[in-house]
C-alpha positions as CSV (number, residue, x, y, z in Angstrom):
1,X,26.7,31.5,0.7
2,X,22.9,31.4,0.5
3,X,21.2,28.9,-1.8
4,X,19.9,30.2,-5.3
5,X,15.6,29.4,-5.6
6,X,16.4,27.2,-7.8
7,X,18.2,24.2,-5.6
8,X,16.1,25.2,-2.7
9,X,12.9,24.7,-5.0
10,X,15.2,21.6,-5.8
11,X,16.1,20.1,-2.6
12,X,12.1,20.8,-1.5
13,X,11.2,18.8,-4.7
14,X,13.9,15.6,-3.1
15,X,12.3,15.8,0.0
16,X,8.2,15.8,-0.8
17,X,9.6,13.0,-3.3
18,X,11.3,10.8,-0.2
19,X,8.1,11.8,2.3
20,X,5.7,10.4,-0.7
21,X,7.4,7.1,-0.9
22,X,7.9,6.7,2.5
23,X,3.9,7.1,3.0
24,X,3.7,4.9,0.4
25,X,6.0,2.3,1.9
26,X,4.1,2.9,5.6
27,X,0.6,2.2,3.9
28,X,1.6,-0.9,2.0
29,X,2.8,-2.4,5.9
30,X,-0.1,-1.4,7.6
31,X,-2.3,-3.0,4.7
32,X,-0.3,-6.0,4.5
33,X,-1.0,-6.1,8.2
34,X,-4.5,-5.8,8.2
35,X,-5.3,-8.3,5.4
36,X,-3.4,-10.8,7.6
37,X,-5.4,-9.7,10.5
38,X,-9.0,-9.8,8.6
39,X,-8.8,-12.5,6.2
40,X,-12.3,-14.0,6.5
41,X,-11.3,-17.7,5.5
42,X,-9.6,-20.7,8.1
43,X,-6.3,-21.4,7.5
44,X,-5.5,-25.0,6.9
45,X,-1.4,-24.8,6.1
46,X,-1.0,-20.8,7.0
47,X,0.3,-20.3,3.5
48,X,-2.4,-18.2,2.1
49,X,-2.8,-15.2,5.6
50,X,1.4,-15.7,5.4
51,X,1.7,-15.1,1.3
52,X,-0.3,-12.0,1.6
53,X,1.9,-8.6,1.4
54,X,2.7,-5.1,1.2
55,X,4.7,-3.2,-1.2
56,X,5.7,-0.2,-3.4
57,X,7.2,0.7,-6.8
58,X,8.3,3.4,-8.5
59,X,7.8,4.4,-12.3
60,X,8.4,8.1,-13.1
61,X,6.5,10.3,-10.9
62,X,3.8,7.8,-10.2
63,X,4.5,5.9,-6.8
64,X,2.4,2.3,-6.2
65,X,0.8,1.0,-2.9
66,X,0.3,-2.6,-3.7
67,X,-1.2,-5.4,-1.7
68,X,-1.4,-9.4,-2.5
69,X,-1.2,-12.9,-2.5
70,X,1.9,-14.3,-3.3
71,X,0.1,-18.3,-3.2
72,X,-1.0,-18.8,-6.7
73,X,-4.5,-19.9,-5.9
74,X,-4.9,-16.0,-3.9
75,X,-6.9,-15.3,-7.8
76,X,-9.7,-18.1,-6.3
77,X,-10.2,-16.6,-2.7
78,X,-10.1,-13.2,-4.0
79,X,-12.7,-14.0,-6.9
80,X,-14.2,-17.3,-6.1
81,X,-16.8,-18.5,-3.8
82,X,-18.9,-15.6,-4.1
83,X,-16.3,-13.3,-2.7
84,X,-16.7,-14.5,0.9
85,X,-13.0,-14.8,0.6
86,X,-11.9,-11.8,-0.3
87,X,-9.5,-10.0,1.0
88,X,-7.5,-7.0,-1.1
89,X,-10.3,-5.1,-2.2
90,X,-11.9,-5.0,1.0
91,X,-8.9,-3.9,2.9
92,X,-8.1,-1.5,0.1
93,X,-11.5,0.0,0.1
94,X,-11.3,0.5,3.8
95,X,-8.5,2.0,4.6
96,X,-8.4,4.3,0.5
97,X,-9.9,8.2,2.8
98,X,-7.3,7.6,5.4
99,X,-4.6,6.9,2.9
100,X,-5.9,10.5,0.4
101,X,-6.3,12.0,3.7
102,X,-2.7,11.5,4.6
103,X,-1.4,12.7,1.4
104,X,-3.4,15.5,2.0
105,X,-1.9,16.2,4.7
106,X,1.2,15.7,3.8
107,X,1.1,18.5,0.9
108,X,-0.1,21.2,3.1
């Protein structure tokens, strides 16, 4: 028996849904990735390039790409020393057309 519109306009609805958070959960790897890779300062214990990750949340129909320190002195390389430090915005910044560009894609 065929599907009524409504549960195929349903199921359609499930899978944009599960493609969105799996972008989601791809960009916050390759970010994570590239912060560790770029990170302008030397490490001394690894701690810092090693705390910095990737990840994703959920809240209603909003979906979050998040990347960060997980060292609690991340705030003072992200803000201090003049910014030479920095690494989140940057990487954000950088990679933010590619990542509307593939939802872009991913809705046409």
């Amino acid at each position: 028996m065929a599907k009524k519109p409504s549960e195929n306009l349903t199921d359609w609805a499930a899978r944009q849904r599960a493609a969105v958070i799996a972008l989601a959960k791809n960009w916050a790897g390759q970010l994570e990735g590239q912060a560790k890779q770029d990170a302008p300062w030397k490490d001394r214990t690894g701690n810092a390039r090693a705390g910095l990750f990737g990840s994703t949340a959920v809240k209603g129909n909003q979906v979050f790409i998040r990347v960060a320190h997980s060292m609690d002195y991340g705030v003072l390389l992200e803000l201090g020393y003049d910014g030479r430090f920095a690494i989140l915005k940057p990487t954000i910044d950088k990679a933010i057309p590619e990542i509307f560009s593939s939802y872009r894609r991913l809705w046409e």
